[in-house]
C-alpha positions in Angstrom: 7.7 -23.9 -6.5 9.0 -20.0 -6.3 7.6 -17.1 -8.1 9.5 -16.3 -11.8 9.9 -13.3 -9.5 11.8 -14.7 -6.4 15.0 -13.6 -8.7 13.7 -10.4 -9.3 13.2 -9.3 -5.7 15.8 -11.3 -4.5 18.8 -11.2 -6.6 22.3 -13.0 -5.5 24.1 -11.0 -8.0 23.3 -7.4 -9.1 24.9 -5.4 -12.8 24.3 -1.4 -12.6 24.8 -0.4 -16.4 25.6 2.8 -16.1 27.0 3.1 -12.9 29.0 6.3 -12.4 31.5 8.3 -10.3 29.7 11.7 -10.9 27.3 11.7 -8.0 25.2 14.0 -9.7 24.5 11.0 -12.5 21.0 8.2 -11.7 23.5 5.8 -12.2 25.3 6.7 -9.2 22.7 6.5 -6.8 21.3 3.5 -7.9 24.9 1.8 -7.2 25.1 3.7 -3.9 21.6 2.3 -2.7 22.4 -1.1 -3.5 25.6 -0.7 -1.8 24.1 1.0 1.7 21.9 -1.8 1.7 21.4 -4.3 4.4 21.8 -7.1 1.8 23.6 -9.6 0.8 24.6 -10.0 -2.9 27.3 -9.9 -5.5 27.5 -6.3 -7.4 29.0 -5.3 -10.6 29.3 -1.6 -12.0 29.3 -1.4 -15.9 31.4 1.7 -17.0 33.4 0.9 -20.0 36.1 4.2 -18.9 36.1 3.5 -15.0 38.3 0.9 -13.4 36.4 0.7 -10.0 33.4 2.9 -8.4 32.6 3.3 -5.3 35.7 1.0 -4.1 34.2 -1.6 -6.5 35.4 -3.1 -9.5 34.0 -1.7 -12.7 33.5 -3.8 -15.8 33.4 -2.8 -19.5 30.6 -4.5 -20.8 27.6 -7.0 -19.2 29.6 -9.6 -20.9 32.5 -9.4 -18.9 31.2 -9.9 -15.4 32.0 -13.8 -14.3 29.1 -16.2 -13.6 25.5 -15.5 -14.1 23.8 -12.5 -13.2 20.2 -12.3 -11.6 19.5 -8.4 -12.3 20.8 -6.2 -14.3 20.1 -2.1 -13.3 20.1 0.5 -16.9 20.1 3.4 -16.4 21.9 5.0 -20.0 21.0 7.8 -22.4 17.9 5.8 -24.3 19.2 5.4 -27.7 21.8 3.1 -26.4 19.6 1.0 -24.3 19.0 -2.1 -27.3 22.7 -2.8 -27.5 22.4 -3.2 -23.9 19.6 -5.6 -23.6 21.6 -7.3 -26.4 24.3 -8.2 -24.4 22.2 -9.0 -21.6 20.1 -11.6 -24.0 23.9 -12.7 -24.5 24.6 -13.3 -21.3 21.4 -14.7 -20.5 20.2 -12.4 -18.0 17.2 -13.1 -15.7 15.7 -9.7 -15.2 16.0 -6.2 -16.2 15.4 -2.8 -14.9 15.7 -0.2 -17.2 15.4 3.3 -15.1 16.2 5.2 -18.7 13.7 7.3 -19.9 12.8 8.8 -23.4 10.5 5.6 -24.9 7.1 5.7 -25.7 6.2 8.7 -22.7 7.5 11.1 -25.2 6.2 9.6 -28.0 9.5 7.6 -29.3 7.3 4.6 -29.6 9.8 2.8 -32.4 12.6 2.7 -29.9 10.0 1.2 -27.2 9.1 -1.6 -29.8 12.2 -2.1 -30.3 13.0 -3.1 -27.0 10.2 -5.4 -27.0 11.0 -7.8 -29.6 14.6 -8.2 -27.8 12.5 -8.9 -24.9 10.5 -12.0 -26.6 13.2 -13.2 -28.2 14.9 -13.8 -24.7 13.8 -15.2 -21.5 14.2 -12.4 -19.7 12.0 -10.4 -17.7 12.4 -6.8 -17.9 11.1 -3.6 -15.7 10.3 -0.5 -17.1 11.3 1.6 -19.1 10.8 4.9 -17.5 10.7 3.7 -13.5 12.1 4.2 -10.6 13.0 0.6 -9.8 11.9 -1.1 -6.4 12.5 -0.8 -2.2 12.5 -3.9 -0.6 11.7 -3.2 3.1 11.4 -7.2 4.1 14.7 -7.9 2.7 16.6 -4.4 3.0 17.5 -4.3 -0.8 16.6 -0.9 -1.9 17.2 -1.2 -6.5 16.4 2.1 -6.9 17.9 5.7 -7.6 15.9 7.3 -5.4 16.5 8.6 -1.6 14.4 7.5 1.2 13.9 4.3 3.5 10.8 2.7 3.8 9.7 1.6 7.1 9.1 -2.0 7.6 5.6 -3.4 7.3 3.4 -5.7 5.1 2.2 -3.3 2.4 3.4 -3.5 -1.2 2.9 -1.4 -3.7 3.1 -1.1 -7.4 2.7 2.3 -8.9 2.7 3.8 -12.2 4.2 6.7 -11.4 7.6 6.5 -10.0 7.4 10.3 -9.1 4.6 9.4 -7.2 5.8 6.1 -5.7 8.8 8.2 -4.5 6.3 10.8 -2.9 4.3 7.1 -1.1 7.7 6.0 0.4 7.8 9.4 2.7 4.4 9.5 3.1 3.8 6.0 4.2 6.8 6.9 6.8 5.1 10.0 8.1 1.7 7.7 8.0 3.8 4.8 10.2 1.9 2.5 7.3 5.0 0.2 6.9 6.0 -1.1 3.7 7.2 -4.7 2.5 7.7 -3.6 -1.2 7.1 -0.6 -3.6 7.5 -1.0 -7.3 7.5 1.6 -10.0 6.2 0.1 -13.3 6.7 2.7 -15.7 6.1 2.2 -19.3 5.0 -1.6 -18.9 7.2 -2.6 -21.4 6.8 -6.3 -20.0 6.5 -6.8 -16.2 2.8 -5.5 -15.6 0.9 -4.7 -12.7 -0.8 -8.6 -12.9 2.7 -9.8 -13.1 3.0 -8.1 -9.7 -0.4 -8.9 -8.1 0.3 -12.8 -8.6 3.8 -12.2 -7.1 2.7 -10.5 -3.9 -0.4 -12.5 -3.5 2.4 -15.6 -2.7 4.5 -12.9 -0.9 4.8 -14.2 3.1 5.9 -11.1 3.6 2.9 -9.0 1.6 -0.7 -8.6 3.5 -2.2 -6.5 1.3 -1.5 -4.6 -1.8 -2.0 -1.4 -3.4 -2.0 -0.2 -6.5 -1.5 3.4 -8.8 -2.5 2.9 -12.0 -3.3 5.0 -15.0 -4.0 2.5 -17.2 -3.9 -1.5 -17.9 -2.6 -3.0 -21.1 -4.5 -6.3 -20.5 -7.8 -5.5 -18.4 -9.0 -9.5 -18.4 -5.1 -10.5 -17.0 -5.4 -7.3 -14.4 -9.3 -8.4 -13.3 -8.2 -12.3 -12.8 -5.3 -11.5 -11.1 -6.7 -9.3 -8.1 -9.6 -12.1 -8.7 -7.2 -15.0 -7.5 -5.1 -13.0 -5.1 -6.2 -14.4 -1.6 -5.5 -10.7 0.2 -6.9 -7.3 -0.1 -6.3 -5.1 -3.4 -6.5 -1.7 -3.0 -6.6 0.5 -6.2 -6.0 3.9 -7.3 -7.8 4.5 -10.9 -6.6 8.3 -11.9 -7.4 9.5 -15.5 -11.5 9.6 -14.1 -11.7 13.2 -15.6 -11.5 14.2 -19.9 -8.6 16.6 -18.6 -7.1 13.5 -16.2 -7.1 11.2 -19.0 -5.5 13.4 -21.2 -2.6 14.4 -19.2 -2.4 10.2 -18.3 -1.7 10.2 -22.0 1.4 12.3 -21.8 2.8 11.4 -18.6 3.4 7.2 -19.6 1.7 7.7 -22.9 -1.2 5.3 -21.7 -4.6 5.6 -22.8 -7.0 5.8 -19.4 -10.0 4.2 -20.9 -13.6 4.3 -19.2 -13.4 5.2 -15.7 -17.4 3.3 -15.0 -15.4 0.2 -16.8 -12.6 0.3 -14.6 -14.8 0.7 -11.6 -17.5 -2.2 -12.5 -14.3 -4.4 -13.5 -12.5 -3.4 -10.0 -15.6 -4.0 -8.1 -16.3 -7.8 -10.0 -12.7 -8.6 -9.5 -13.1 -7.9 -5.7 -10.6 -5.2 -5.5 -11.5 -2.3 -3.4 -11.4 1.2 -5.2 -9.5 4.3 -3.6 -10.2 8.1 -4.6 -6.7 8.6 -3.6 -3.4 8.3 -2.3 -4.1 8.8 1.7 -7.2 6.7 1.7 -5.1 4.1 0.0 -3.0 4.5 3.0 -6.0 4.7 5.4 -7.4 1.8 4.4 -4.5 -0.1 4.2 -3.7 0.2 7.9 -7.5 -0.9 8.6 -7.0 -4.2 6.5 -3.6 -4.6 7.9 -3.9 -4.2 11.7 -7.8 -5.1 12.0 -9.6 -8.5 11.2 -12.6 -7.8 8.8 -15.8 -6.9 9.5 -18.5 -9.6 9.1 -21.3 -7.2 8.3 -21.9 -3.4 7.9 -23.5 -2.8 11.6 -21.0 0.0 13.1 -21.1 0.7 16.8 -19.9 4.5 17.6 -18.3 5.9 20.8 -17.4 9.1 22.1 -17.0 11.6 24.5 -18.6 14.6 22.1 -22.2 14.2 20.8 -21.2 16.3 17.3 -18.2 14.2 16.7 -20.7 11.2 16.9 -23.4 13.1 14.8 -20.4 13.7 11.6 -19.2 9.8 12.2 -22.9 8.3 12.3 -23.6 10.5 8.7 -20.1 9.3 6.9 -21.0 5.8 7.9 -24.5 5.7 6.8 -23.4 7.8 3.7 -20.9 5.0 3.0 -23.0 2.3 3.0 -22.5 1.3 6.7 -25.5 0.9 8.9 -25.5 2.8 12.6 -28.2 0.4 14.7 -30.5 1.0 17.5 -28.3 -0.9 20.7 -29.8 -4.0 21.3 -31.6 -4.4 24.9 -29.2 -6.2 26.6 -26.5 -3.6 25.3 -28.7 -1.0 26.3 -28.7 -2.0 30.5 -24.9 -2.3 30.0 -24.2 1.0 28.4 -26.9 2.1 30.9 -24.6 1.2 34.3 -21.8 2.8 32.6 -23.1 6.2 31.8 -23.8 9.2 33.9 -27.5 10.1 34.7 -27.6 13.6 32.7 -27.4 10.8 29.6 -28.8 8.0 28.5 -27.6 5.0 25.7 -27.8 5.4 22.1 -25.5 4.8 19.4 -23.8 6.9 18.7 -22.6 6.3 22.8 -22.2 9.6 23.9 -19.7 8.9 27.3 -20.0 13.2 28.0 -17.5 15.4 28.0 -15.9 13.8 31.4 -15.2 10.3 30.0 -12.0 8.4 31.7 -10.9 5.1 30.8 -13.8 3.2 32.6 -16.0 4.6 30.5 -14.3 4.2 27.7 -13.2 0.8 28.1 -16.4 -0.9 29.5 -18.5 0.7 26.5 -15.8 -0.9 23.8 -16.4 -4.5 25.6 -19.9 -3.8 25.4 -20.0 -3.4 21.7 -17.7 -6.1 21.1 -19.6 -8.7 23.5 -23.0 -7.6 20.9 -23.7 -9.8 18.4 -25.3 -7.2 16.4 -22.4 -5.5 16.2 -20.1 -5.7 13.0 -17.0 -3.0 14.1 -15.9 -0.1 16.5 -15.7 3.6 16.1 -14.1 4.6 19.2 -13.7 8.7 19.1 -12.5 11.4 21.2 -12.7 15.4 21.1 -10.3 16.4 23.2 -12.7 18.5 25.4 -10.4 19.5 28.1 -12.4 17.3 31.0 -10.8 14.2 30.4 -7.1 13.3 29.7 -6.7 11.9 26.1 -4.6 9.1 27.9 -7.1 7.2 29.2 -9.1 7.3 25.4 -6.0 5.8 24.1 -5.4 3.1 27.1 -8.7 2.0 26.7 -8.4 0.9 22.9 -5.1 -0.7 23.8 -6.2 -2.7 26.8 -9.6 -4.0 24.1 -7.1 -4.7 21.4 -4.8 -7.1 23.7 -8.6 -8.5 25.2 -9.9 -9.1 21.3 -7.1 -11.0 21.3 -7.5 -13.3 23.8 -11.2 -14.0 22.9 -12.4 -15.6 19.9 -16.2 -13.5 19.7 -14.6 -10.4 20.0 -12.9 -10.5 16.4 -14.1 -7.8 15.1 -12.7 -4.3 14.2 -11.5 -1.3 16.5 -11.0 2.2 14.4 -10.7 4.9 16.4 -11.0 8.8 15.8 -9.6 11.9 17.6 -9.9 15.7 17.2 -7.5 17.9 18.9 -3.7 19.3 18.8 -0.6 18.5 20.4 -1.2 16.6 23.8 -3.2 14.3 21.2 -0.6 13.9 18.6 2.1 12.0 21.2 -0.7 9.3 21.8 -1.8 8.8 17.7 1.5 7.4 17.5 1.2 5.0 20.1 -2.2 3.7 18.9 -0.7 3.1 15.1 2.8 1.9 16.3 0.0 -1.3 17.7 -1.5 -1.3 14.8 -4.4 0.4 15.5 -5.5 2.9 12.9 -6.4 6.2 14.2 -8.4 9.5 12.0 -8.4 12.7 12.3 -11.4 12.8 10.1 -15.2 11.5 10.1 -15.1 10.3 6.8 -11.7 8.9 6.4 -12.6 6.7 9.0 -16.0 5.5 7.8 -14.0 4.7 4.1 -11.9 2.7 6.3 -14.3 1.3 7.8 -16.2 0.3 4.6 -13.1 -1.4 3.4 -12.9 -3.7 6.0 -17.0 -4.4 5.4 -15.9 -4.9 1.6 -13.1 -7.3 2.5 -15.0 -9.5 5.1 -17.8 -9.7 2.1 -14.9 -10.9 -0.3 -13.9 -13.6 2.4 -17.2 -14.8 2.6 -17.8 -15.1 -1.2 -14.3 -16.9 -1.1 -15.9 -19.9 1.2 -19.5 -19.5 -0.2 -20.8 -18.9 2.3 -22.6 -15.6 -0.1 
């Protein structure tokens, strides 16, 4: 049976109320989007003075258009906005995206309940006010106003800010953390960030989601939701501050409530708590690209001895553990290395480390039971060409594969410039993630701990 949703996302026929010829006007770009879109539906401007827009046929009213329509797209000066859910009750109208601002964010909280009880007098499911709209990468429908392509991938997201959700689109790009669907929520005038959650979590096409919020209107609804959904959650709480939660207050007009009560009810829920934006994204590509970790025992590797003295602190400092190697790993480690050093962990290869080194010290780690993930790093020193840091990983990734006792996780770290930059790319583009920073990769790191803990409770086997 398909989500109430599958319409939603995946509209055969599209309204844009408000669609316009001025190019300067929302209305116009949200018609233009649909239009540049590698998707196939039927679309309808609504202008009651235009004839046709964009070499499309414009109707008068919602009304008018022939045969049913899936979504309708408002985007109208706010005070008008009741006649037009009116007519779309009248036309029985699946769903509804109302992009108009000027509701209950700047305190017009009369017109905002009037919306509402068109809403549950219909059986129509409405979006917004006050949003963006929504990018689908998976299907190439992009029902929003705002520029900018997502790249293809299995991430959604749902964020309350569209502002921000714009800003997530370009970083996400810049990040190569590809996106299946980003949603703007808005005002929450109906479709909520549960709504969402239970939609992605039977998404094919979703592997994990993540979430900005600045507040919930139903916390038990938003806590059995991330509860149920079978993939990672990844949340972004702002409003922690007295001065955050009162500009949450003005920006969607939602109260932030306790930030320890958000966190405990995160946490219970089995959803995994971001500080921000970028470790949303961090994390994200861990859980994405990287099978979880079965426990917290990390196994470092590098070619720098500070670099492994900063990772071994985030880690333990996270709540990871950094173990003695185990005697067996020891000898192995122990051919591999020069004599000037001998095997710890962190594995200190030396400055001089090529891909042998590199690459027989990963299979070492991932042949040791007692070891739960990888931190593979290199400082690019100026002995060794980067090159061989980065073939190594690849070459373990397609051997993991291949081998059922080697599922574990591979994160690796770099610090340098240019000459390293090339290669980051080609590490992500295989889906492995790749730091720049000690602690950003232990977070990560600790995500995939947190979800191989949530898998476990799953089967009881914790």
């Amino acid at each position: 049976m398909s989500h109430i949703l599958e319409t939603f996302f995946k509209p055969k026929t599209i309204a844009v109320v408000g669609a316009s010829k001025n190019t300067t006007k929302i209305g116009h770009a949200a018609l233009k989007n649909i239009l540049i879109s590698d998707y196939e539906c039927k679309i309808y401007p609504i202008n009651p003075k235009e004839k046709e827009i964009l070499g499309v046929k414009c109707y008068k009213k919602v009304t008018q258009v022939p045969g049913h329509i899936d979504l309708v797209i408002v985007s109208v000066p706010a005070k008008i906005v009741p006649q037009i859910m009116r007519d779309c009750t009248q036309k029985k109208v699946k769903n509804v995206i109302i992009i108009s601002s000027g509701f209950s964010e700047v305190g017009n909280q009369e017109l905002e309940d009037e919306l509402k009880t068109i809403i549950e007098k219909s059986n129509m499911r409405v979006l917004g006010p006050n949003v963006m709209g929504y990018k689908n990468a998976s299907d190439g429908l992009d029902a929003s106003f705002v520029y900018g392509r997502a790249r293809e991938g299995n991430l959604s997201l749902i964020s309350q800010s569209g502002a921000l959700g714009i800003g997530m689109i370009h970083l996400a790009n810049h990040e190569f953390v590809g996106i299946s669907k980003i949603i703007g929520v808005g005002n929450k005038i109906d479709i909520d960030d549960d709504d969402l959650i239970d939609y992605f979590a039977q998404d094919p096409d979703t592997k994990v989601v993540g979430l900005y919020i600045e507040a919930v209107k139903d916390g038990r609804k938003f806590m059995n939701s991330i509860k149920k959904c079978k993939k990672p959650v990844l949340v972004v709480k702002a409003g922690k501050s007295k001065a955050g939660a009162r500009a949450t207050a003005s920006h969607t007009g939602s109260m932030a409530g306790s930030d320890k009560i958000y966190d405990a009810a995160i946490k219970q829920a089995g959803g995994i708590r971001c500080r921000d934006i970028v470790e949303l994204f961090d994390r994200a590509r861990a859980l994405a690209g990287q099978p979880p970790a079965q426990g917290n025992r990390i196994g470092i590797i590098t070619n720098g001895g500070g670099i492994g003295i900063l990772l071994t602190d985030a880690c333990e400092e996270n709540g990871l553990v950094v173990p003695k190697l185990s005697s067996k790993t020891y000898k192995k480690i122990d051919k591999i290395l020069p004599d000037i050093v001998k095997p710890n962990n962190p594995i200190d290869l030396t400055g001089d480390a090529g891909f042998y080194r590199y690459e027989a010290s990963t299979r070492a780690l991932l042949e040791d039971p007692n070891i739960d993930g990888i931190i593979v790093a290199s400082v690019h020193g100026g002995y060794a060409r980067p090159v061989e840091f980065t073939g190594a990983i690849l070459k373990m990734i397609r051997e993991r594969k291949l081998h059922e006792e080697f599922k574990k996780p591979i994160l690796a770290a770099w610090v340098g410039g240019k000459e390293f930059e090339d290669l980051v790319w080609d590490l992500k583009s295989a889906g492995v993630p790749i730091y720049p920073s000690s602690w950003r990769i232990a977070r990560s790191m600790m995500a995939l701990y947190l979800e191989g803990q949530r898998l476990k409770r799953e089967k009881g086997d914790i």
